[in-house]
C-alpha positions in Angstrom: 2.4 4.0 2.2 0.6 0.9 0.6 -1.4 2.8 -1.5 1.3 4.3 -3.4 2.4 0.5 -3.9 -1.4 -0.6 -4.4 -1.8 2.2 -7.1 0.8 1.1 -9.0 1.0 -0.9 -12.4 3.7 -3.4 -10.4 1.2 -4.1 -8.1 -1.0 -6.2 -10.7 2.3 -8.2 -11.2 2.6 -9.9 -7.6 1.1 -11.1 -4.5 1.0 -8.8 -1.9 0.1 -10.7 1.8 0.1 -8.5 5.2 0.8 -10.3 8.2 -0.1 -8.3 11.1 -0.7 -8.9 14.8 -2.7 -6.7 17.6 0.3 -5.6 19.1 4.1 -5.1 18.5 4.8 -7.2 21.8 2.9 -10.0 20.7 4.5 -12.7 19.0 3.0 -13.8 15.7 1.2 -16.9 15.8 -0.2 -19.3 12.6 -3.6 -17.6 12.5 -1.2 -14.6 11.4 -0.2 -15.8 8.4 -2.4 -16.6 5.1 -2.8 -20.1 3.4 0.0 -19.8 0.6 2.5 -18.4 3.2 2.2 -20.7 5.8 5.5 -21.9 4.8 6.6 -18.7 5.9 5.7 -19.0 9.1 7.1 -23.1 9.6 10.6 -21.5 8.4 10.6 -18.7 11.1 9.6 -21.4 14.0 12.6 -23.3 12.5 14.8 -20.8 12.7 15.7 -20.9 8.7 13.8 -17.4 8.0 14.3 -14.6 10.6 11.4 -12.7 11.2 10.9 -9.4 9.5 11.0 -6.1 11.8 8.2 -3.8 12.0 7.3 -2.5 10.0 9.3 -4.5 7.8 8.6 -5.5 3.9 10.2 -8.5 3.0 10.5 -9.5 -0.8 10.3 -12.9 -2.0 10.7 -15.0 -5.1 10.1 -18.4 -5.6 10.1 -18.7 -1.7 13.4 -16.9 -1.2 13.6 -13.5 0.2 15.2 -11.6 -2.5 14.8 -7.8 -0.5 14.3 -6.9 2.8 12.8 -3.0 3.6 12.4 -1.9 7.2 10.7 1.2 9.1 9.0 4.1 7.2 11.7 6.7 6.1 12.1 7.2 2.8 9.2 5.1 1.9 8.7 7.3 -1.3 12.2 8.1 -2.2 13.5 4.9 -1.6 11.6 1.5 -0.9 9.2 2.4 -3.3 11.3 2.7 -6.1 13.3 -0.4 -5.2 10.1 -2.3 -4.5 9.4 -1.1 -8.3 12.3 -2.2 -9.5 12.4 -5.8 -8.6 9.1 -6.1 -9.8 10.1 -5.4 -13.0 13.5 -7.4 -12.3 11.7 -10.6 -11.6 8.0 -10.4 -12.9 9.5 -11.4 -16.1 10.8 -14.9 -14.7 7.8 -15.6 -11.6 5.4 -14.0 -9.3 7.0 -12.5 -6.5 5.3 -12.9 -3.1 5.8 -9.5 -0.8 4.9 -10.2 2.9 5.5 -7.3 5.1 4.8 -7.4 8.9 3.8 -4.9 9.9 1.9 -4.4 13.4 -1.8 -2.4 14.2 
């Protein structure tokens, strides 16, 4: 499913972060989570974010989750395109960040 996203021209437009953990049991912890979205992270520990389900694709601009997209269905016909579309929507104004959790 990420390639389809990866081989895209709205790819080039954002900055695409995968926070994944060795099991879906396993709570994520800070090592999780890259540098520029460890802010991510401190709001989910707060209680301000809630954690994305997995496999879960979470859209964000300017720090603000814009779009969530959970599971795998449809991928193609329908999270794709919408990923697409707020690309274009917002890639005009900032650089959205896309974080999806998604679990080994």
């Amino acid at each position: 499913m990420e390639n389809g996203l990866k081989s895209s021209e709205e790819f080039k437009k954002l900055t695409y972060r995968v926070i994944k953990n060795e099991r879906l049991a396993d709570p994520y912890t800070d090592e999780h989570f890259a540098s520029d979205i460890k802010w991510l992270k401190e709001r989910i520990d707060l209680g301000v974010e809630k954690n994305l389900g997995r496999p879960g694709w979470g859209f964000y601009v300017n720090k603000v989750r814009v779009a969530t997209f959970y599971g795998t269905k449809n991928w193609d016909s329908k999270i794709l395109p919408e990923i697409k579309l707020l690309v274009t929507k917002y890639s005009t104004e900032v650089q959205p960040v896309n974080a999806p959790a998604v679990a080994r």
